[in-house]
C-alpha positions as CSV (number, residue, x, y, z in Angstrom):
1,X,16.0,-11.2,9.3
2,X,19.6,-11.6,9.4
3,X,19.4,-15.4,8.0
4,X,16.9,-14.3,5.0
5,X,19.2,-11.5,4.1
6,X,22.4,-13.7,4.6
7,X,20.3,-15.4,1.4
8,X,19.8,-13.0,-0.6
9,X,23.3,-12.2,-0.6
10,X,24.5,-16.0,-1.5
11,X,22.0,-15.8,-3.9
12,X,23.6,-13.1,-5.7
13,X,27.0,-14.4,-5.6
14,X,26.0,-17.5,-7.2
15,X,24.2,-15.4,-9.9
16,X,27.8,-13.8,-10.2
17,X,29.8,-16.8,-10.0
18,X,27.4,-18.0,-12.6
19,X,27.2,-15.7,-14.8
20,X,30.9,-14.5,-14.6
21,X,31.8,-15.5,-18.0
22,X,29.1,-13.6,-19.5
23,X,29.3,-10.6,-17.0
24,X,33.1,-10.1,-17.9
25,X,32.8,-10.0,-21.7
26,X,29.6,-6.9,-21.4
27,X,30.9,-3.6,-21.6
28,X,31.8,-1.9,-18.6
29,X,28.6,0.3,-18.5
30,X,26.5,-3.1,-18.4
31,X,28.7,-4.8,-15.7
32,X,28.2,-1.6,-13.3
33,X,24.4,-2.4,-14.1
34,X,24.3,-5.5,-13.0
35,X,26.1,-4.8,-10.1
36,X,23.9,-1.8,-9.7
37,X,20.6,-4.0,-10.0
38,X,22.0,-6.3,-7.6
39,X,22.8,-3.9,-4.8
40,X,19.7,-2.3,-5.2
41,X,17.4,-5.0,-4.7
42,X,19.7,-5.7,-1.6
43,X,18.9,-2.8,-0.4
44,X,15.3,-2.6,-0.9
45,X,14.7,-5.8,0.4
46,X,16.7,-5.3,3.5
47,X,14.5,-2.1,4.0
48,X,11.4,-3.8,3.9
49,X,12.6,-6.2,5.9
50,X,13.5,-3.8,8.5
51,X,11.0,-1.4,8.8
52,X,7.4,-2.5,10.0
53,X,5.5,0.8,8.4
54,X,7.2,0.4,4.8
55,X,6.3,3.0,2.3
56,X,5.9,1.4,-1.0
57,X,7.4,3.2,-4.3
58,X,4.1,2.5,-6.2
59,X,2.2,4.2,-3.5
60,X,4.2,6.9,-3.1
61,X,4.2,7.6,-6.9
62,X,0.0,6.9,-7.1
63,X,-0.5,9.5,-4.3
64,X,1.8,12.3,-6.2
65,X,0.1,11.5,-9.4
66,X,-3.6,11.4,-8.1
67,X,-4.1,15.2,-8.5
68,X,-3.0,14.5,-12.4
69,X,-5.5,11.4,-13.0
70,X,-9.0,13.0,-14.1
71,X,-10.7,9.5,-13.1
C-alpha cells in the first residue's frame, strides 16, 4: 500500500512541477484549489486503500436520497 501511495504522491509533484508556471500566474483562490483537489484525492485514495469495508460517497448519497426518488 505504502509503494502505490508513495505514487500517487510523485505523481502529484510532477503535475506540480509541471504545471508550476501555469499554477503560479492563477489567482490565489485557484492555486489553493488545486492544491485542494490534489490533497483530496490523496486522501481518498489512501482511504480506500486502507479500509477493507469502504463506504462509497455515491452510495452513501443513493441510500439518503432513496426515500426522495418516486421510482
Amino acid at each position: 500500500m505504502i509503494s502505490i501511495l508513495l505514487i500517487y504522491i510523485v505523481a502529484a509533484v510532477i503535475i506540480l512541477a509541471v504545471d508550476h508556471k501555469v499554477i503560479r500566474n492563477l489567482p490565489k483562490v485557484n492555486r489553493w484549489f488545486t492544491y485542494l483537489f490534489l490533497l483530496c484525492g490523496m486522501a481518498i485514495f489512501t482511504y480506500s486503500l486502507q479500509f477493507r469495508h469502504v463506504v462509497y460517497a455515491t452510495v452513501w448519497l443513493g441510500n439518503w436520497l432513496k426515500p426522495l426518488v418516486p421510482f
